[in-house]
C-alpha positions as CSV (number, residue, x, y, z in Angstrom):
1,X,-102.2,110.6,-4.1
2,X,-102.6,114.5,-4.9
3,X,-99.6,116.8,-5.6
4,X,-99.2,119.0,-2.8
5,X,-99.6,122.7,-4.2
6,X,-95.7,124.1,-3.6
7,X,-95.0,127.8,-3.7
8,X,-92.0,127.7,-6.5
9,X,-89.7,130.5,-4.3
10,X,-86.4,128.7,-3.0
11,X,-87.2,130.7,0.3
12,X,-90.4,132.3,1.1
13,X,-89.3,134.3,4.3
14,X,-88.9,137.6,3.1
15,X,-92.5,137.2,1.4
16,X,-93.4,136.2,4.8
17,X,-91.8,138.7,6.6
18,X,-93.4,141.9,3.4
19,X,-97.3,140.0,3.4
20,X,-97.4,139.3,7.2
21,X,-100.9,138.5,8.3
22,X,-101.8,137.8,4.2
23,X,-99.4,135.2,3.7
24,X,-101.1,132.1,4.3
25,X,-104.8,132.9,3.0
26,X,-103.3,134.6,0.2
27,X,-101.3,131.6,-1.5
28,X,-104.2,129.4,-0.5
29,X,-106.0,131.5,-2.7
30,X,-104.3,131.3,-5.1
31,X,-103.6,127.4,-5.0
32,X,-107.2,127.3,-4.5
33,X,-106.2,124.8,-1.8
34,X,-106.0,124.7,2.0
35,X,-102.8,123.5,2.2
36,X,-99.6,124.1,0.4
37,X,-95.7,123.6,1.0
38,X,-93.2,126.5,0.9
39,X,-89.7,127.3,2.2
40,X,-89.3,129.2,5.5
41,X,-85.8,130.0,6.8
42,X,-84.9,127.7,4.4
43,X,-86.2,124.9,5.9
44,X,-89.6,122.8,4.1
45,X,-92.6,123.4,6.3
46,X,-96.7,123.1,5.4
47,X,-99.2,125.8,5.9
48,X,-102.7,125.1,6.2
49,X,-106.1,127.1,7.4
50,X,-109.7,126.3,7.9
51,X,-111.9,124.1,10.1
52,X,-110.4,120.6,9.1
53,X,-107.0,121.8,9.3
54,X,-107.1,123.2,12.5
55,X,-108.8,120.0,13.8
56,X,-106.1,118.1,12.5
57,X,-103.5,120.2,13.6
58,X,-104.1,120.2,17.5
59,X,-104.4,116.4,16.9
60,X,-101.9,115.5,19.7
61,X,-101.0,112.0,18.2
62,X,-99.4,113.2,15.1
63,X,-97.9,116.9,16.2
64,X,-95.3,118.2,18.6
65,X,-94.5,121.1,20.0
66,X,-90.9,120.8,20.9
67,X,-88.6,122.3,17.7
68,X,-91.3,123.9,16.2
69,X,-91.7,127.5,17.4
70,X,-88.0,129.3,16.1
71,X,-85.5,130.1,19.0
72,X,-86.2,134.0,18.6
73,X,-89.8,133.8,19.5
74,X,-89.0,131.5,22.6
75,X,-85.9,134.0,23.5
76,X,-88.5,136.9,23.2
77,X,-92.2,136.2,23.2
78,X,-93.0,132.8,25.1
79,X,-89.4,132.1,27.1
80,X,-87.8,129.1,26.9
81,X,-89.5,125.8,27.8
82,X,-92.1,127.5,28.6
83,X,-95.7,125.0,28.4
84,X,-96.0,126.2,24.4
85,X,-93.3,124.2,23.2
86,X,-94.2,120.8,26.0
87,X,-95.7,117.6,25.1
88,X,-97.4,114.8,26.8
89,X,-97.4,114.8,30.2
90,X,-95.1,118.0,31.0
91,X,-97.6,119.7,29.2
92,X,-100.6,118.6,31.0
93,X,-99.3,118.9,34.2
94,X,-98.2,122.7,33.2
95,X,-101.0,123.5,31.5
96,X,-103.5,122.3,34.4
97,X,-101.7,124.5,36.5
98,X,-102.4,127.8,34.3
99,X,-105.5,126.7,34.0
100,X,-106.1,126.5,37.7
101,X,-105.7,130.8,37.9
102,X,-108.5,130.8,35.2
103,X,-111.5,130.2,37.2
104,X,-114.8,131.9,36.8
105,X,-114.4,133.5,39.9
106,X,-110.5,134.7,39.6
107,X,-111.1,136.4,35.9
108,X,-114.5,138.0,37.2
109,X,-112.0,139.2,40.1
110,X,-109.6,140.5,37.4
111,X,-112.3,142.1,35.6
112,X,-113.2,144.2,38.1
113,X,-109.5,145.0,38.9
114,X,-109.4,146.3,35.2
115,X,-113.1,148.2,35.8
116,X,-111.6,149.8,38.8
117,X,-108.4,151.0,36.9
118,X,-110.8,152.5,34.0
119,X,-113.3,154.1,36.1
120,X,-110.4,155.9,38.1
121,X,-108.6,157.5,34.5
122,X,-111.6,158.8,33.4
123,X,-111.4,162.1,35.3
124,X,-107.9,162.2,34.8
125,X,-108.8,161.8,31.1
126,X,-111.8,164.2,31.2
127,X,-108.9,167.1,32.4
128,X,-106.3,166.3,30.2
129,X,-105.8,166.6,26.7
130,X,-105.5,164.1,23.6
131,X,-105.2,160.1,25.4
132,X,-103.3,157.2,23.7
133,X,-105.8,154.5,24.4
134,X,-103.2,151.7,23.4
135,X,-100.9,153.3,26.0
136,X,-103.3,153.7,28.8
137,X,-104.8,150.5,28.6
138,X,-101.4,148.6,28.8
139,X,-100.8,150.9,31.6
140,X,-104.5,149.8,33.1
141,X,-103.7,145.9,32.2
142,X,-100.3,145.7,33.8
143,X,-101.8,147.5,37.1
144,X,-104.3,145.2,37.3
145,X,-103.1,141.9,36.1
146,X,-100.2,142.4,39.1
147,X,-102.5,143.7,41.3
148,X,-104.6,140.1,40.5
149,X,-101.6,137.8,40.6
150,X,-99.7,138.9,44.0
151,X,-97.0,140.6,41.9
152,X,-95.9,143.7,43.8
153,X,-95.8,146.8,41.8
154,X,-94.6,150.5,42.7
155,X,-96.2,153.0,40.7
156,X,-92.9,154.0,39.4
157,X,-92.7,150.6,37.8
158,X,-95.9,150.5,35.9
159,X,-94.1,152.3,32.7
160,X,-91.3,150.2,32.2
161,X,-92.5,146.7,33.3
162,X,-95.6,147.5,30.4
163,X,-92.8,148.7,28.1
164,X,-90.9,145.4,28.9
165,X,-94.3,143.1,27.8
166,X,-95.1,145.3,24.8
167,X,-91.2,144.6,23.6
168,X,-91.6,141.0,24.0
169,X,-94.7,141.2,22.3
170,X,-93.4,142.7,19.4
171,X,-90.3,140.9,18.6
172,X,-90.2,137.8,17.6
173,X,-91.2,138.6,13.8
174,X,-88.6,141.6,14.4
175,X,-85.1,142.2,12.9
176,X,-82.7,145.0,14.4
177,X,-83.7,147.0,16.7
178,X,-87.2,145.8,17.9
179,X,-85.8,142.7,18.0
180,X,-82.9,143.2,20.0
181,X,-85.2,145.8,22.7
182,X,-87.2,142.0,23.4
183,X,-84.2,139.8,23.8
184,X,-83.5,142.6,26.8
185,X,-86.8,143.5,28.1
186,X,-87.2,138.9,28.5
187,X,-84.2,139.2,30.5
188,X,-84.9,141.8,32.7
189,X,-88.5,140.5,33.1
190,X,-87.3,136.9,33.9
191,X,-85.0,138.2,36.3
192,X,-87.7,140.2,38.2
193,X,-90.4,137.5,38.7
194,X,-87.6,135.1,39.4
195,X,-86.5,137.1,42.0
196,X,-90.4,136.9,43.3
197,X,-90.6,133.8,42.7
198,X,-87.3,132.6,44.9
199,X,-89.0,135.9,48.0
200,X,-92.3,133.6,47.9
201,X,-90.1,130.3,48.3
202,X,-88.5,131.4,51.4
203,X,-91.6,133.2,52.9
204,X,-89.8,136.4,53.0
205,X,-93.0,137.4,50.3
206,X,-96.6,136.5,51.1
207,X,-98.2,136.2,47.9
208,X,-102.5,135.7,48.2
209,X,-104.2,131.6,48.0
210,X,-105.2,131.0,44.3
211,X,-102.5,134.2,42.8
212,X,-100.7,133.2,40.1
213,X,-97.8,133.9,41.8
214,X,-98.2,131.8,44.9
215,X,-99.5,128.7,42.2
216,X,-96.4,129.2,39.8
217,X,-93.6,129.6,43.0
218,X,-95.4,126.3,44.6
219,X,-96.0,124.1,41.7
220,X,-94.5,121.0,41.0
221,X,-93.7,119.4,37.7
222,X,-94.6,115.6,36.8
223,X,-91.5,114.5,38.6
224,X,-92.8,116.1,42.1
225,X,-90.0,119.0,41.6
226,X,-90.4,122.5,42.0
227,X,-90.0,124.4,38.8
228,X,-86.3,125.7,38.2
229,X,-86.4,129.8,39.0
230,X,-85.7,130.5,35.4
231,X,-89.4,128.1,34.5
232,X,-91.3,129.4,37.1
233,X,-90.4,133.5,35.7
234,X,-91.1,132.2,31.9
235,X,-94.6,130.6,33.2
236,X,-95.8,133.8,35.1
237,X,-94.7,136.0,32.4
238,X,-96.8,133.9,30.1
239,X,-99.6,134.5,32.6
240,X,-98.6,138.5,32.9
241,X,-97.6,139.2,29.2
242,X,-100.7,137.8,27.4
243,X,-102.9,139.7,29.6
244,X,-100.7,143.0,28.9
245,X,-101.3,141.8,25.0
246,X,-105.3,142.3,25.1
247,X,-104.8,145.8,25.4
248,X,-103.9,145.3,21.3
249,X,-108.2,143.8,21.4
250,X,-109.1,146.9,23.4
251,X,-107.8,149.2,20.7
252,X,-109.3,147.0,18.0
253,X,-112.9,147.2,19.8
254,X,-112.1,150.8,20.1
255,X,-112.1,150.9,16.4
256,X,-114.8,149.2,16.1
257,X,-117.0,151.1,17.7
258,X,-115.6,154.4,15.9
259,X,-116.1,152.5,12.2
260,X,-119.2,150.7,13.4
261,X,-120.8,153.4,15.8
262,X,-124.6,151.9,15.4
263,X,-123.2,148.9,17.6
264,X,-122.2,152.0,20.5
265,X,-126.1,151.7,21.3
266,X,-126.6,148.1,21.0
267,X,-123.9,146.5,23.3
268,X,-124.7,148.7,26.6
269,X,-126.6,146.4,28.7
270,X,-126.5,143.3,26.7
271,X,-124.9,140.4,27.2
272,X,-125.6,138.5,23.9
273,X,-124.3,141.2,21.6
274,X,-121.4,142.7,23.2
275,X,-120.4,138.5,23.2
276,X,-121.2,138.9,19.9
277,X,-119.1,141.8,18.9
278,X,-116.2,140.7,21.5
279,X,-116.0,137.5,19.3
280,X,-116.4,139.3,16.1
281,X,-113.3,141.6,16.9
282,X,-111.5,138.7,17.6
283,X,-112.2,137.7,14.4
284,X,-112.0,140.2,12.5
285,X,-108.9,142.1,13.4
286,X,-105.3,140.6,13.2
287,X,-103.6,139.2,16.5
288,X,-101.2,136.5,16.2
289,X,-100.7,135.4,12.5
290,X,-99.6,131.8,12.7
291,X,-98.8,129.1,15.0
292,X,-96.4,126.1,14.7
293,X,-95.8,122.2,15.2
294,X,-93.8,119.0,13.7
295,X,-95.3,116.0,12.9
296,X,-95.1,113.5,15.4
297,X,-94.7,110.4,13.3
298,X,-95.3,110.4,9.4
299,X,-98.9,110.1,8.2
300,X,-101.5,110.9,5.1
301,X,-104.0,113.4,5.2
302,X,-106.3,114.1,2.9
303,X,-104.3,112.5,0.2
304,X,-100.9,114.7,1.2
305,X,-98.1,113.3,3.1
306,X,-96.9,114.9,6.4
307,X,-93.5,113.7,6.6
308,X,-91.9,113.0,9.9
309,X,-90.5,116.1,11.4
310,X,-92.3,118.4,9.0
311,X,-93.0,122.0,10.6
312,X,-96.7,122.6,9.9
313,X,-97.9,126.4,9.9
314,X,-101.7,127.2,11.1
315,X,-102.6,130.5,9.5
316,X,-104.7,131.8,12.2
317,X,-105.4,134.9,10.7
318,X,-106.3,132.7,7.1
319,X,-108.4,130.7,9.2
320,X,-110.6,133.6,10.5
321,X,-110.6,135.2,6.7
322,X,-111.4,131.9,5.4
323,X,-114.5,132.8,2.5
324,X,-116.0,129.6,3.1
325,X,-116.0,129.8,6.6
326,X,-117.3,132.8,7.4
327,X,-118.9,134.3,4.4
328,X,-117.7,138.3,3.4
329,X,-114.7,137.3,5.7
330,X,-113.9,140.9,5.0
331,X,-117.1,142.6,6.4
332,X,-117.4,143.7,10.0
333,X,-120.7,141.4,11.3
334,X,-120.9,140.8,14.6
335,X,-124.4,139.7,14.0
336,X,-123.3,136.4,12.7
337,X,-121.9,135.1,16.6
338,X,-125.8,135.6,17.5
339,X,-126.7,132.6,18.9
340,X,-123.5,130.4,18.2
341,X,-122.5,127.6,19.7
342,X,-119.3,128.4,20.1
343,X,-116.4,125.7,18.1
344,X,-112.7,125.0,19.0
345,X,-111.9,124.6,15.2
346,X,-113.5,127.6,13.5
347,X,-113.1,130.7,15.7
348,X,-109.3,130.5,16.5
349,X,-107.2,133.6,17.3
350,X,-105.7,132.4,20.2
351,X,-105.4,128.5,19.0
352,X,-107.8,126.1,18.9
353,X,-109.0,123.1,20.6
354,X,-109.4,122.1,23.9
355,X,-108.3,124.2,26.7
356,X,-107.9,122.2,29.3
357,X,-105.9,119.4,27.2
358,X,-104.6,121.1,24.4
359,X,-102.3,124.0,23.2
360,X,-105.3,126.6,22.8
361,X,-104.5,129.6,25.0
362,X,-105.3,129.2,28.9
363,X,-105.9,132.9,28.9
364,X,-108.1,133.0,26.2
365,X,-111.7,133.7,28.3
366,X,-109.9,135.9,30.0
367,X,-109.3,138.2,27.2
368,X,-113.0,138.0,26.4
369,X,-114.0,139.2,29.8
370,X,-111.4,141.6,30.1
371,X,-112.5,142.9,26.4
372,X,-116.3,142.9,27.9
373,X,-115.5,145.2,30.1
374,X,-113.5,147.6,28.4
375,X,-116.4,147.7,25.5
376,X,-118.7,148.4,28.4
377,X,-116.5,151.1,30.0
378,X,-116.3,152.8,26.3
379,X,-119.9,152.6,25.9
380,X,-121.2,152.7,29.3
381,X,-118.9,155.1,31.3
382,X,-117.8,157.3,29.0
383,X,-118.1,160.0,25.9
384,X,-115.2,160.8,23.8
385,X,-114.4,162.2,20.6
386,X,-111.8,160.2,18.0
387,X,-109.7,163.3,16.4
388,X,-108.1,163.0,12.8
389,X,-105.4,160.4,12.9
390,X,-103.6,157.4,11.3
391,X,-106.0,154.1,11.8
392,X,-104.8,152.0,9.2
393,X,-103.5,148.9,9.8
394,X,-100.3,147.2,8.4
395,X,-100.7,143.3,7.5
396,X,-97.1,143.5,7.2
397,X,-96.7,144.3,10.9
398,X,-96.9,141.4,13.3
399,X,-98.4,142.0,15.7
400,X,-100.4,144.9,14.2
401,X,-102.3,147.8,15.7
402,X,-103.1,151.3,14.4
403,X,-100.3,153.4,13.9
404,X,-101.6,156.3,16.7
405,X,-102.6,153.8,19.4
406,X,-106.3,155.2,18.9
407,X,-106.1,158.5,20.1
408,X,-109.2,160.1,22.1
409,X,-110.2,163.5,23.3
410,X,-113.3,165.6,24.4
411,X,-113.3,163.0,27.4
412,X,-116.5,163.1,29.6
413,X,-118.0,160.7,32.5
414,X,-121.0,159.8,32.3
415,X,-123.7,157.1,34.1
């Protein structure tokens, strides 16, 4: 049996919390191994990255869910029992129904929802003065994404309900205030869709066939129950909020195309390589760093033990970086998505393996249409200029975006 490379720290969670997206790939490095053991909130837990290890880790028959992901993320990011922390059959029967909003037909129906949104800012763009992208697009996302799900929206609202997703995006790395703003923006948030949700139960709300409203308020669990009000609000959220979140890709293509501008001419027009570079800003640029899970029952894996109960880390981010993986991890390519196959275990940003059965995000073509259209609406609909401004982006920040929110200016329509 081989020695499981173990970071010596009595608590690595404060490294954690100062390397961010770096902190798995980095002690892998330097272990020159894909898996090692560390301390986290002082509690023993394995991290791991790379094809094989994400294979193994959305191997249902030795992981869980349930206990894995901490209380503040659940409290803040996902909700409480919502379908990321179900197993077995509650999970299928959840999942299938998230999955059932996810049809060709309904995200080609959001996408032009989102086309509709961007088409109509740019003259408002074109007479103002600098833009926030990151702002505007969450704007645009939360519009449309309501708009596409039957959830009633005032245009007073739009602010405060994207402020509300962004919050419980940001928090659950958080500690203070950031934090606490998501513990209040999930509660207010719960409490408006559950108050849909109970309008559409009575029929005092129509909500549209096939809306993600109408599907959440009507679905029943493996039991033949209706989901309790508090369920039903965490599930559409999780069908509102990670929509909301792609506006973090749209900023990252944006970037893309500023620090890579010979790709501006290439994707107009073409399907392959705006795929190509949709998938290789996915990639590329940091989204979610990690995800969790317990072992099920204790087993050996390549010559390591995975006690019983052990939380197991996926460095999603390490994953994508991995050197022998995708060769100059650190280079920009797009190029190298030309013609691939596509494969649940390699490319994994949102998660990884099957959709349908597994934990890997039910929104995740979504994004990739929705990120499709926004590269064609920067490329296609529109000229712009990208003044001075802070771009970097902080590793230590989860999630991450550039510090400005990609400011724009000089805004003209054209096409």
């Amino acid at each position: 049996m081989s020695s499981l490379p173990t970071d010596p720290s009595p608590d690595s969670t404060l490294a954690f919390l100062r390397e961010g997206y770096r902190f798995v790939g980095d002690r892998c490095d330097r272990y020159d191994s894909d898996i090692f053991q560390t301390r986290l909130m002082l509690e023993p837990t394995i991290c791991l990255r790379g094809r094989p290890a994400a294979e193994l880790f959305y191997d249902d028959d030795r992981f869980v869910r349930h206990g894995a992901l901490p209380m503040r993320g659940q409290r803040t990011l996902t909700g409480v029992g919502g379908v990321q922390v179900l197993d077995g059959a509650a999970h299928r029967a959840r999942k299938a129904m998230l999955m059932s909003i996810m049809t060709p037909a309904a995200i080609d129906r959001l996408g032009g929802l989102f086309d509709d949104e961007w088409r109509a800012r740019v003259p408002v763009w074109a007479r103002s003065g600098p833009v926030v992208m990151y702002d505007e697009v969450g704007w645009m996302l939360t519009r449309a994404v309501c708009a596409w799900a039957g959830v009633p929206l005032a245009g007073a609202e739009v602010a405060p309900r994207t402020a509300d997703l962004h919050a419980m995006i940001e928090a659950p790395t958080a500690v203070g205030p950031r934090h606490w703003r998501g513990l209040l923006a999930r509660r207010r948030a719960e409490h408006w869709v559950g108050d849909l949700v109970e309008q559409v139960r009575r029929g005092a709300l129509p909500a549209p066939e096939g809306s993600a409203l109408r599907v959440v308020a009507e679905h029943r669990d493996d039991q033949g129950r209706l989901l309790p009000r508090r369920i039903a609000a965490v599930e559409l959220l999780n069908v509102l909020r990670p929509t909301v979140a792609v506006d973090r890709y749209v900023v990252f293509a944006a970037l893309a195309l500023h620090d890579h501008p010979q790709w501006r001419e290439r994707v107009p027009g073409d399907d392959p390589a705006s795929t190509s570079f949709v998938h290789e800003v996915r990639r590329y640029y940091p989204f979610f760093p990690v995800v969790a899970a317990r072992v099920r029952r204790s087993f050996r894996w390549q010559g390591h033990d995975f006690p019983q109960g052990r939380r197991v880390l996926l460095g999603l981010y390490a994953t994508n970086h991995h050197p022998r993986l995708w060769p100059e991890p650190e280079r920009f390519r797009p190029e190298r998505f030309t013609g691939w196959p596509g494969d649940p275990f390699s490319l994994v940003p949102q998660g990884g393996g099957d959709h349908f059965a597994g934990h890997r995000c039910p929104g995740e073509w979504l994004t990739v249409g929705l990120m499709k259209r926004a590269v064609g609406n920067l490329t296609g609909t529109m000229r712009y200029r990208v003044p001075p401004q802070d771009l970097a982006l902080d590793l230590s920040r989860m999630p991450t975006r550039p510090p400005s929110g990609f400011v724009i200016d000089g805004v003209r329509r054209i096409g």
